[in-house]
C-alpha positions in Angstrom: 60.7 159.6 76.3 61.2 159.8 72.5 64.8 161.6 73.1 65.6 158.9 75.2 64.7 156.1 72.6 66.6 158.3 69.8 69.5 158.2 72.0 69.0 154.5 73.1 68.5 153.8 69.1 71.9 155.8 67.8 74.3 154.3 70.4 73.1 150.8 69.5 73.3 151.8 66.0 77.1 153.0 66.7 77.8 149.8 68.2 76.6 147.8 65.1 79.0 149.8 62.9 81.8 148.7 65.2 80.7 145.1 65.0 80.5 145.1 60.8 84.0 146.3 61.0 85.0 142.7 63.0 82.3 140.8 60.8 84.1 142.2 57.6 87.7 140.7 58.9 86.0 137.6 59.6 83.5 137.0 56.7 86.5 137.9 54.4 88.8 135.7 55.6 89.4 131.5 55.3 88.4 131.3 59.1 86.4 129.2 60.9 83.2 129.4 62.2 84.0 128.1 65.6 86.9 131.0 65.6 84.0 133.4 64.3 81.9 132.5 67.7 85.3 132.9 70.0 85.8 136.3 68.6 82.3 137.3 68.9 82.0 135.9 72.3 85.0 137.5 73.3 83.1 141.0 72.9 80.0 139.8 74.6 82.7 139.2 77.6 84.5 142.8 77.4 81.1 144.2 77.1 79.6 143.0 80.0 83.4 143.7 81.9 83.3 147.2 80.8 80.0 147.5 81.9 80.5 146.4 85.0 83.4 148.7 85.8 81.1 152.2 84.9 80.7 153.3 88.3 84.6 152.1 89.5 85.6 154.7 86.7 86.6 158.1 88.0 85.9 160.8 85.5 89.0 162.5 85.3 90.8 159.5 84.4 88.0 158.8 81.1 89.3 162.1 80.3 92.6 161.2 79.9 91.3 158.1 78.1 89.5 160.2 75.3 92.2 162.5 75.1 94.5 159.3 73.6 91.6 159.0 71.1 93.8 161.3 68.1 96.9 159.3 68.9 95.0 155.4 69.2 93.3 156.4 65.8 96.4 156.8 64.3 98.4 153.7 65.6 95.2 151.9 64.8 94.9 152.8 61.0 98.8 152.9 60.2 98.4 149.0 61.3 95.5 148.8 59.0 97.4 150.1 56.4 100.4 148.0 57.0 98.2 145.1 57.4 96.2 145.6 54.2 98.9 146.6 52.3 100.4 143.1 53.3 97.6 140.8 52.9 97.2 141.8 49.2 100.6 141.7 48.3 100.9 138.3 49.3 97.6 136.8 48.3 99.9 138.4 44.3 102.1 135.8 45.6 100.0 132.9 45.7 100.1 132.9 49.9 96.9 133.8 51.8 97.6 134.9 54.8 94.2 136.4 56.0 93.9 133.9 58.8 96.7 135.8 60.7 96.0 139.7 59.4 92.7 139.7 59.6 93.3 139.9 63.2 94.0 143.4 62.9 90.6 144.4 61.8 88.8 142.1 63.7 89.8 142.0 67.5 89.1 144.3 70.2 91.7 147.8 69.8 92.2 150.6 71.9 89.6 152.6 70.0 86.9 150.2 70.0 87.5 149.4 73.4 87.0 152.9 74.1 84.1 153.3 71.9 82.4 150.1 73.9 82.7 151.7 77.4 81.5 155.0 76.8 78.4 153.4 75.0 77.9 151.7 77.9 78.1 155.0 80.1 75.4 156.7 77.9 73.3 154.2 78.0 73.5 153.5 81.5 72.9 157.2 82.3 69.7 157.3 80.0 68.0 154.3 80.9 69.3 154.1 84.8 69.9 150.6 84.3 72.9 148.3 86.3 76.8 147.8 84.8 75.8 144.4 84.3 72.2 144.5 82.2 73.9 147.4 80.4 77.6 145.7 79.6 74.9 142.4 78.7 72.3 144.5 76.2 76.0 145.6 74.3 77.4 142.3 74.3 74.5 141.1 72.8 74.4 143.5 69.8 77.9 143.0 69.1 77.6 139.3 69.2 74.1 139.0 66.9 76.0 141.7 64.9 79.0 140.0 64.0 77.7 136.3 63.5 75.4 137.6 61.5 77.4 140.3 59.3 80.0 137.4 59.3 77.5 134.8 57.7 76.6 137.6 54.7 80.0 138.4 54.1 81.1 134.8 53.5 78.0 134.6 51.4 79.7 136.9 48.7 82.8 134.6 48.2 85.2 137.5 48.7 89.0 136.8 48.5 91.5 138.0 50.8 92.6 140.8 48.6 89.1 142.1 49.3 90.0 142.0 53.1 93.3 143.9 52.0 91.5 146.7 50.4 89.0 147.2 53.2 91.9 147.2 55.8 93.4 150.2 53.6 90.4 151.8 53.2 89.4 151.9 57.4 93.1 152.7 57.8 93.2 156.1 55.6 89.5 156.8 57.1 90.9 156.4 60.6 93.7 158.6 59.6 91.1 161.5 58.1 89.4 161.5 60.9 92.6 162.1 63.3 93.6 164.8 60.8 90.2 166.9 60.0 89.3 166.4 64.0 91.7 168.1 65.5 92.0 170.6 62.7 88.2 171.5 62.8 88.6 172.2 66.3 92.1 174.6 65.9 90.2 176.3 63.6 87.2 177.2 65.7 89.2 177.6 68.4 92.1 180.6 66.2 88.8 181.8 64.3 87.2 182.8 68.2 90.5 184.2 69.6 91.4 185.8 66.1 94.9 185.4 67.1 97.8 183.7 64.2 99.6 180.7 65.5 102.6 178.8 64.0 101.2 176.1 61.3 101.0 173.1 63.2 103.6 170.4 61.8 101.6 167.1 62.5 98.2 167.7 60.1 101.0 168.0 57.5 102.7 164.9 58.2 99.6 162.7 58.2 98.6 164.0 55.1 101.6 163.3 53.9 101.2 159.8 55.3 97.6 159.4 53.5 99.3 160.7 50.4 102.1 158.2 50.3 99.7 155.0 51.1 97.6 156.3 48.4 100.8 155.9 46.5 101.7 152.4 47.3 97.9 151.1 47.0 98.2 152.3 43.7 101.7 150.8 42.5 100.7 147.6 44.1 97.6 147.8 41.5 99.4 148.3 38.7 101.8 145.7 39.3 99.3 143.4 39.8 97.9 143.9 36.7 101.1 143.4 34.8 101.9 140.5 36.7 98.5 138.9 35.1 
């Protein structure tokens, strides 16, 4: 009984962390609270959707769903990037558009989506509870999660070139993760055949990508500062 409360515990905590990442885009944007309560609302409808559609889910086709995970993450946080990258450069400019780009951070992708359904899968399994009640208990902890998170954030008075830094910063994280994931798995998988392959060409060119954002964050800084 306590595994299954550890295990009822850590998803729910999973599915907060994905709701302070849409509380962020909308506590540190000019929004408004009724557009706050659509968005959050919005997640207790896909939750309870998703839930609902558990057992009309074959499993090989969620297999083909998690293996997209590497290439969604990466579509996901070069948008970020992009996005982030944006945002600040013209909040420089005197324009704030963090009503439009904080869209990116803050409605429902591919990857939390994904994340969403097989939460409600686990839980469903462990607690042998229906689509519905499951898909609702998510829903809920999304929505309580984002209002909430939301409220605080706003609380702190943060300026949309806040919002562009954090978009940058869950961009090159996404990115990581696509890069040392894979990697970490090649690497277990050469060290137990202890067989030499050619050097994989993507790793390199997502570094490369990391490296090059890293580079633009950082002239964008400096220029700022000059420009004041």
């Amino acid at each position: 009984m306590n595994s299954v409360y550890a295990i009822v515990v850590g998803i729910l905590l999973g599915i907060m962390i994905f709701a302070l990442k849409t509380g962020v885009g909308c506590g540190f944007s000019n929004i408004r609270r009724r557009d706050i309560l659509i968005i959050a609302s919005s997640y207790f409808v896909i939750s309870i959707i998703l839930g609902s559609l558990i057992g009309l889910v074959d499993q090989s086709n969620l297999d083909k769903i998690t293996s997209m995970g590497i290439t969604l993450h990466v579509i996901v946080a070069l948008l970020l990037i992009g996005a982030g990258i944006y945002t600040q450069k013209k909040w420089t400019c005197g324009h704030d558009v963090s009503k439009h780009t904080f869209l990116f951070i803050s409605v429902p992708c591919p990857v939390c989506l994904t994340a969403l359904f097989l939460s409600c899968m686990i839980l469903a399994s462990t607690l042998g509870w229906s689509g519905f009640r499951i898909g609702a208990l998510v829903g809920f902890v999304f929505f309580i999660t984002v209002v909430t998170s939301s409220w605080l954030f706003r609380k702190m008075h943060r300026t949309p070139e806040d919002l562009g830094s954090v978009m940058m910063f869950l961009g090159i994280f996404y990115l990581l993760g696509s890069m040392l994931v894979p990697a970490y798995i090649k690497s277990k998988q050469v060290a137990a055949s202890n067989i030499g392959g050619e050097i994989d060409i993507i790793p390199l060119l997502l570094m490369g990508i990391v490296v090059g954002c890293g580079y633009v964050i950082h002239t964008l800084k400096v220029r700022k500062n000059e420009f004041l």
